[in-house]
C-alpha positions as CSV (number, residue, x, y, z in Angstrom):
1,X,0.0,0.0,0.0
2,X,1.2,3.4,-1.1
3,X,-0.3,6.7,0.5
4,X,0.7,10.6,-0.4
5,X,-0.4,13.0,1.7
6,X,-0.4,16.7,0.1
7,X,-0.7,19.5,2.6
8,X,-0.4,19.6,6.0
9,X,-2.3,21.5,9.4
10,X,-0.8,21.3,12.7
11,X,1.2,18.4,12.3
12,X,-2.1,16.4,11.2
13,X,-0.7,14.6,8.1
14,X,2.8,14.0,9.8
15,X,1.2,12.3,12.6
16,X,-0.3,10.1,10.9
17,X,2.0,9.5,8.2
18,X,5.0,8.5,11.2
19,X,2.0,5.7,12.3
20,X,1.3,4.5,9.1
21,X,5.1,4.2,8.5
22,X,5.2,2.0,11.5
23,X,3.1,-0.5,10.3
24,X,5.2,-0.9,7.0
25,X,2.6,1.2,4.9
26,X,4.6,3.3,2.2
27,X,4.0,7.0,2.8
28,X,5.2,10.3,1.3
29,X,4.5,13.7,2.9
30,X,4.6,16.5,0.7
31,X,4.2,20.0,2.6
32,X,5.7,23.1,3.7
33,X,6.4,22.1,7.6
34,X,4.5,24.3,9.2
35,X,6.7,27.0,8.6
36,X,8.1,27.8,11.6
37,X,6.4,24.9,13.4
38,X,9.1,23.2,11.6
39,X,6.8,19.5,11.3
40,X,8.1,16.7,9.2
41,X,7.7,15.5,5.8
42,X,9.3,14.1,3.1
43,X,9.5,16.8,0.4
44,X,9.3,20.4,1.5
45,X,8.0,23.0,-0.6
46,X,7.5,26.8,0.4
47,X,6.1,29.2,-1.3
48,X,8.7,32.5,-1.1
49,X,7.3,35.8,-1.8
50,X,7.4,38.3,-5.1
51,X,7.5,37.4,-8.5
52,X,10.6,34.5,-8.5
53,X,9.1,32.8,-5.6
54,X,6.0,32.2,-7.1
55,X,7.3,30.9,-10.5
56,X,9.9,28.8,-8.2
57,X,6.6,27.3,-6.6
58,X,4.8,26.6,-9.5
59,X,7.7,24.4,-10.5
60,X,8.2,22.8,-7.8
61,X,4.5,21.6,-8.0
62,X,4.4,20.4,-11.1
63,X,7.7,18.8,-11.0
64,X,6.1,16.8,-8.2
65,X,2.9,16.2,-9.9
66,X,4.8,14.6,-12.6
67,X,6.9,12.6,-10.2
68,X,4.5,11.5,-7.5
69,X,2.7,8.4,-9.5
70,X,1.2,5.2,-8.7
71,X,0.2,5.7,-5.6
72,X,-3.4,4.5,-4.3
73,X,-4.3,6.9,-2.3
74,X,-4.1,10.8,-2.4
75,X,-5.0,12.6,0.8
76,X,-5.0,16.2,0.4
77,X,-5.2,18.4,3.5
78,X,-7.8,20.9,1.7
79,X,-9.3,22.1,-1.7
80,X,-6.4,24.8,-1.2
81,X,-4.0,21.7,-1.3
82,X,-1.2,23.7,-2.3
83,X,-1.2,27.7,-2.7
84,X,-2.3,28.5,-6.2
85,X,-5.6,30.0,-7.5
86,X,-8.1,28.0,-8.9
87,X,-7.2,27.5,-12.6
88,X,-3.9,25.8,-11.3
89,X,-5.4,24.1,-8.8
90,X,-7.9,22.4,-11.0
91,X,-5.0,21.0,-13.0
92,X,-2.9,19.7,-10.7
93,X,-6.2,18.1,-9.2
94,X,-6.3,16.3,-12.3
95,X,-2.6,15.6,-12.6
96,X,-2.9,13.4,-9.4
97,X,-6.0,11.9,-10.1
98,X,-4.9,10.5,-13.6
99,X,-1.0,9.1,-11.8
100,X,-2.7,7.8,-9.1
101,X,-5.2,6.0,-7.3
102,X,-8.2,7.3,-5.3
103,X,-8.1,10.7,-4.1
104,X,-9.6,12.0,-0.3
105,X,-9.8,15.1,1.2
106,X,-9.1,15.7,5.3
107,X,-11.5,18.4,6.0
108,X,-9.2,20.5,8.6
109,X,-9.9,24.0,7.3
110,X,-11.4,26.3,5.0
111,X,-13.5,26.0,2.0
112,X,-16.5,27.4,0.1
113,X,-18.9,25.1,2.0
114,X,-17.4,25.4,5.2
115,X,-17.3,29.2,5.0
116,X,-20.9,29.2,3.5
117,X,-22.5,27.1,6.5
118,X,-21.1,29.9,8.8
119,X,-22.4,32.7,6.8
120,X,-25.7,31.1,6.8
121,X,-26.0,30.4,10.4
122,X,-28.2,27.8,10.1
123,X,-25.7,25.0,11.0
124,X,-23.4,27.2,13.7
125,X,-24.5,29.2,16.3
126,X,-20.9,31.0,16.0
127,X,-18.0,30.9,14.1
128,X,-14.8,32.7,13.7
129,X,-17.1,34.5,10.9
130,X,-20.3,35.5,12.7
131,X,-21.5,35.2,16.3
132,X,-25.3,34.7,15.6
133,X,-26.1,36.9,12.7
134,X,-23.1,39.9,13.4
135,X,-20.1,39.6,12.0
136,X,-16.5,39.1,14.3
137,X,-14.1,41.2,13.3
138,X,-12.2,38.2,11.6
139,X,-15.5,38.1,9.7
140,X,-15.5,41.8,8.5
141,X,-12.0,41.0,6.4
142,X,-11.6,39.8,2.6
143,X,-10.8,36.0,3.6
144,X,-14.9,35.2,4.6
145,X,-16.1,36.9,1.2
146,X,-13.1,35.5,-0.5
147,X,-14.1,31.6,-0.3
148,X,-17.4,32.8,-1.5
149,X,-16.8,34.3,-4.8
150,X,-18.0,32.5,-7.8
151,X,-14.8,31.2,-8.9
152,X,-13.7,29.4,-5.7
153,X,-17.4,27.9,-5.6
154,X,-17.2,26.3,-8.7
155,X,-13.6,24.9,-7.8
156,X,-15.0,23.4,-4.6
157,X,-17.8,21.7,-6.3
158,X,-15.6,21.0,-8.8
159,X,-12.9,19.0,-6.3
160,X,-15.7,17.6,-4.2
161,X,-17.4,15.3,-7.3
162,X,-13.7,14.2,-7.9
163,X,-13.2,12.8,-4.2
164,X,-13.6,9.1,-3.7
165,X,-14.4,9.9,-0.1
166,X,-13.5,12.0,3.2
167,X,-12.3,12.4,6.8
168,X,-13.1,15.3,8.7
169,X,-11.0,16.4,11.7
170,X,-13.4,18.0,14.0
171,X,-17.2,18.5,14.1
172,X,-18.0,21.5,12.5
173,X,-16.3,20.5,9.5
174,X,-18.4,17.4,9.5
175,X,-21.5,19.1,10.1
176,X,-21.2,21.1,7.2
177,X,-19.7,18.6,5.2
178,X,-22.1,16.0,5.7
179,X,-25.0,17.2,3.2
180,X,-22.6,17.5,0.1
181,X,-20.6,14.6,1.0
182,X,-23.2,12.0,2.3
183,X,-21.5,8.4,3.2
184,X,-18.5,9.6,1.0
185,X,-17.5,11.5,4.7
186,X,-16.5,9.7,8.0
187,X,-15.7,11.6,11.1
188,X,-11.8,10.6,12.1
189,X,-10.8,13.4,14.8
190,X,-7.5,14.8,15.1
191,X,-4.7,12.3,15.7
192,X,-2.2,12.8,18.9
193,X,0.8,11.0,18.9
194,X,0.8,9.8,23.1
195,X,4.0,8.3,23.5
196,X,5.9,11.7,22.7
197,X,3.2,13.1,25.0
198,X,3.8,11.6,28.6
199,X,1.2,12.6,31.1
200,X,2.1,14.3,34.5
201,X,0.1,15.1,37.0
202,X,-0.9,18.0,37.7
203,X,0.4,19.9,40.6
204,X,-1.8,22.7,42.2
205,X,0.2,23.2,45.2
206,X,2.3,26.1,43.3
207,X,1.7,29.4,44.4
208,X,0.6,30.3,41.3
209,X,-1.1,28.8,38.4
210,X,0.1,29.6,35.1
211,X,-2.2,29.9,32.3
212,X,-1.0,29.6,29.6
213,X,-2.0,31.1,25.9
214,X,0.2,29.8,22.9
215,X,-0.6,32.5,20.1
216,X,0.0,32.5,15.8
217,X,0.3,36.4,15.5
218,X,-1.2,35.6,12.0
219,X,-4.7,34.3,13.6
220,X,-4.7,35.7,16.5
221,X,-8.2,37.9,15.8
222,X,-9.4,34.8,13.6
223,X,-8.9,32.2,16.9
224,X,-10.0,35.2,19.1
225,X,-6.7,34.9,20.8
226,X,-6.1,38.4,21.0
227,X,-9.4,39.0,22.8
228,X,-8.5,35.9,25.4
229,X,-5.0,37.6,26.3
230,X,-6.7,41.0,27.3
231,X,-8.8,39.1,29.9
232,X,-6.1,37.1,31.3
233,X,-4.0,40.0,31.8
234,X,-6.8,41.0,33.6
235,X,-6.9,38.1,35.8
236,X,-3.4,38.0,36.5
237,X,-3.7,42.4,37.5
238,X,-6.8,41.3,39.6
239,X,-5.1,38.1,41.2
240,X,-1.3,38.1,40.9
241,X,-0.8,36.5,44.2
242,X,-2.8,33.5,42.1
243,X,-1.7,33.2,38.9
244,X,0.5,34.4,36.2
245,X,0.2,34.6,32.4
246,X,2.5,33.0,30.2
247,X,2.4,33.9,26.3
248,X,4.0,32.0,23.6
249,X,4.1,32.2,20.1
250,X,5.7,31.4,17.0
251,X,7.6,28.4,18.2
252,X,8.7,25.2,16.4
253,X,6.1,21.9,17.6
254,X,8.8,20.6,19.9
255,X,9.5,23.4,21.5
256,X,5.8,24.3,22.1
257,X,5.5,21.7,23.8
258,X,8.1,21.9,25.7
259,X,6.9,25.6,27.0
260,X,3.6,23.9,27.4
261,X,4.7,21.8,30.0
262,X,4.8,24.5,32.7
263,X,1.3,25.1,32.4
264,X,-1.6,24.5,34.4
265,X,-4.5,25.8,31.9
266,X,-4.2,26.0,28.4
267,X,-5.7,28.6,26.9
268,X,-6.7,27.8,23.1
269,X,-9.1,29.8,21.2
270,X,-12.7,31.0,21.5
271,X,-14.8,30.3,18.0
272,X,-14.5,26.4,17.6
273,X,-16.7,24.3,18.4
274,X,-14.7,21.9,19.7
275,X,-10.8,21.1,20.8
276,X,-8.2,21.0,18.6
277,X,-4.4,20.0,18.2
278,X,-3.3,22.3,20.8
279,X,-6.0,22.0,22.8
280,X,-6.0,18.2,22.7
281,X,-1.9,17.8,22.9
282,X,-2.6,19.9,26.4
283,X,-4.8,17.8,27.7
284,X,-2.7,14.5,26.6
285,X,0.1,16.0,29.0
286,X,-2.3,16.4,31.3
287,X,-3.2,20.0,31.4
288,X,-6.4,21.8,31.7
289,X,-7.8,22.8,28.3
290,X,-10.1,26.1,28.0
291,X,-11.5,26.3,24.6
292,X,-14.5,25.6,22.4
293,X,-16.5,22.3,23.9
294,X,-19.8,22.7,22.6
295,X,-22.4,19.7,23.4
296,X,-22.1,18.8,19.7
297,X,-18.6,18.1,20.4
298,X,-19.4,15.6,23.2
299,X,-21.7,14.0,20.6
300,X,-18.9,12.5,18.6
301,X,-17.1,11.0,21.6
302,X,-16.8,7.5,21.8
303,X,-18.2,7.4,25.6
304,X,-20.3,9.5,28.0
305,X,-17.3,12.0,29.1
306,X,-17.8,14.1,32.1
307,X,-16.8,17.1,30.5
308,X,-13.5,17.9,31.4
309,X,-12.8,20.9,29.3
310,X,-13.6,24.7,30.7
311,X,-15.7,25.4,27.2
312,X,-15.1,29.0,26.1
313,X,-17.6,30.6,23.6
314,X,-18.2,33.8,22.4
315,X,-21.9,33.2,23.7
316,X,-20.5,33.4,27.2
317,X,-21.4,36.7,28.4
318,X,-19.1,36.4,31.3
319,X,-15.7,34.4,29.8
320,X,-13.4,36.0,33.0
321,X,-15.9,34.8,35.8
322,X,-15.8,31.2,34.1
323,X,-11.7,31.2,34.2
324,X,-11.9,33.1,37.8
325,X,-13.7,29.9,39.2
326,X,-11.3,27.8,38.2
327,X,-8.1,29.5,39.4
328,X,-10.0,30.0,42.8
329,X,-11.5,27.0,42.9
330,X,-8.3,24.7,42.0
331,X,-9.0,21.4,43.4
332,X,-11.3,20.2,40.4
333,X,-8.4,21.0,38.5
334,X,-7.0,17.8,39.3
335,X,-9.6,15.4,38.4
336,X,-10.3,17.3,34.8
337,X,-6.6,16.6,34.6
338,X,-6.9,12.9,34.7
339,X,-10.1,12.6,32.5
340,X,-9.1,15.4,29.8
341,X,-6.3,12.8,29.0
342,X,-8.5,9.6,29.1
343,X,-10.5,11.6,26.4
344,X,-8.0,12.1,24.4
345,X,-7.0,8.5,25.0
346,X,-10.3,7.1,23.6
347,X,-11.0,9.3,20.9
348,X,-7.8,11.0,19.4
349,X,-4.8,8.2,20.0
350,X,-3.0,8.4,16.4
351,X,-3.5,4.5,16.2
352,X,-7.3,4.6,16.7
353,X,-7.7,7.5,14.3
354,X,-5.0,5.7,11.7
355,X,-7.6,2.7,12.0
356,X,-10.2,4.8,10.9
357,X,-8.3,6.3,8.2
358,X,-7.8,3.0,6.8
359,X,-11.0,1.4,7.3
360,X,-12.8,4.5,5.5
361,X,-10.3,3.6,2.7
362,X,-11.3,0.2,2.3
363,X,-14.7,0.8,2.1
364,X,-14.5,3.9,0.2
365,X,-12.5,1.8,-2.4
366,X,-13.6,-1.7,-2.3
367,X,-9.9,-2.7,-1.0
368,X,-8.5,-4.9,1.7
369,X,-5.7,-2.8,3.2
370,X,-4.6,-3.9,6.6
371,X,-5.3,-2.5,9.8
């Protein structure tokens, strides 16, 4: 079995390429690394800025389109699965199709019908685009009305009747997935790699708490990061016999998570709808995790979960009382501790979610590859 992933979020594709590698499954990661996450993959490609750059990258992709054959699966990381307009796009979509096998998508970001679900409201009672029917301020830039121009709808539709299935990575990409897709689209999760996790637990008896915010300068208004740092500056001017802030950003994946290890909460972000990688890698250390949990969220879990995330929403008329409990109140800390990592355990373990990968493979394309 031969699998290319294109594209890569958050370490998703590297993840699970380094499990699929383990079980003697042929992989090749193409992506740029995360920039300055620095994640792994086999071929890197970057797109540099002005003029040369751009020609440089257009090269580079189509000398790997040419290159990359006879694999049988594709799995690109978006419709955006490299950083070309549409017109390009659609050819290299083709390119892979016709030297390959069977292509799939891992829904992990942006597209028209993801951003047309939020604008509608029907699905979402928030996004990062619109908190009921007003826009955020993410939502009053040119990236919301971008996806929806006519040209990027009619390459979405376009890509989506080409797929031969997909995986989403969290709920709201399966929730507005789900009518265009049908039983093409299985819900996977976001894989965490635990044995370069180790849990520890957690120890309240500092004098302090630290709470911790990692931050991407670039999506800091989209993840409503900015808005999160304000009130725990606040927190720490209010309480600083209590706790202290610690703010990170821009930091290779290894050394994140090194940082990350001093903390007690993690802060993530305000507009999902559910946890993500760095809410999820927090809580597989063993951390506290404050970001979205929506009960939609808990509706996807394998078991009955107790909750053990302090859910932040933008609905949340009060976000600083909710954190404000739980620095005063310390002692449930603990036990959120210990299940916030079972949960992760049960649902997100790169092994369980590699199973799914390849069992939506199988049935997606009539094959037998092994688990």
């Amino acid at each position: 079995m031969k699998v290319l992933f294109i594209g890569d979020y958050s370490n998703y594709h590297a993840c699970l390429a380094a499990e699929l590698r383990k079980r003697g499954i042929c992989v090749t990661l193409v992506s740029d690394g995360g920039a300055y996450m620095n994640t792994d993959c086999d071929i890197k490609i970057c797109r540099e800025p002005g003029l040369h750059g751009s020609i440089q990258y257009l090269r580079d992709v189509y000398n790997i389109s040419r290159e990359l054959k006879g694999y049988d699966i594709v799995q690109l990381i978006s419709p955006g699965f490299v950083h070309l307009r549409p017109e390009k796009l659609k050819f290299f979509l083709n390119r892979f199709k016709s030297n390959n096998g069977s292509l799939f998508l891992t829904l992990a970001g942006d597209d028209y019908f993801f951003v047309k679900a939020c604008e509608e409201g029907k699905i979402f009672k928030y996004s990062e685009y619109k908190v009921g029917d007003k826009l955020t301020e993410f939502g009053r830039t040119a990236t919301f009305t971008e996806w929806l121009k006519k040209d990027l709808r009619k390459y979405t539709e376009f890509f989506y009747s080409n797929l031969d299935g997909a995986m989403s990575a969290l709920p709201e990409y399966d929730m507005a997935a789900k009518p265009i897709l049908g039983g093409k689209l299985t819900y996977t999760g976001i894989p965490i790699d635990l044995s370069l996790l180790k849990y520890e637990q957690l120890d309240i008896t500092t004098e302090k708490l630290n709470l911790f915010l990692g931050m991407k300068e670039e999506s800091a208004v989209r993840k409503g990061t900015n808005y999160l740092y304000k009130i725990l500056k606040e927190l720490e001017e209010e309480m600083p016999d209590r706790c202290r802030v610690i703010r990170v950003s821009n930091k290779s994946i290894k050394e994140y998570y090194e940082l990350m290890k001093t903390a007690h909460i993690v802060i993530d972000q305000l507009y999902s709808y559910s946890p993500a990688t760095n809410a999820l890698a927090a809580m597989a250390l063993g951390k506290v995790a404050a970001t979205g949990a929506m009960p939609e969220y808990y509706d996807y879990l394998s078991d009955d979960f107790d909750k053990p995330i302090i859910g932040l929403s933008p609905l949340d008329p009060d976000i600083k009382s909710t954190l404000k409990d739980c620095i005063i109140n310390r002692g449930k800390l603990v036990y959120m501790s210990i299940k916030g990592r079972k949960l992760v355990e049960k649902n997100n373990d790169v092994t369980i979610v590699a199973d799914r990968y390849i069992e939506h493979w199988n049935k997606m394309t009539e094959n037998n590859f092994m688990l």
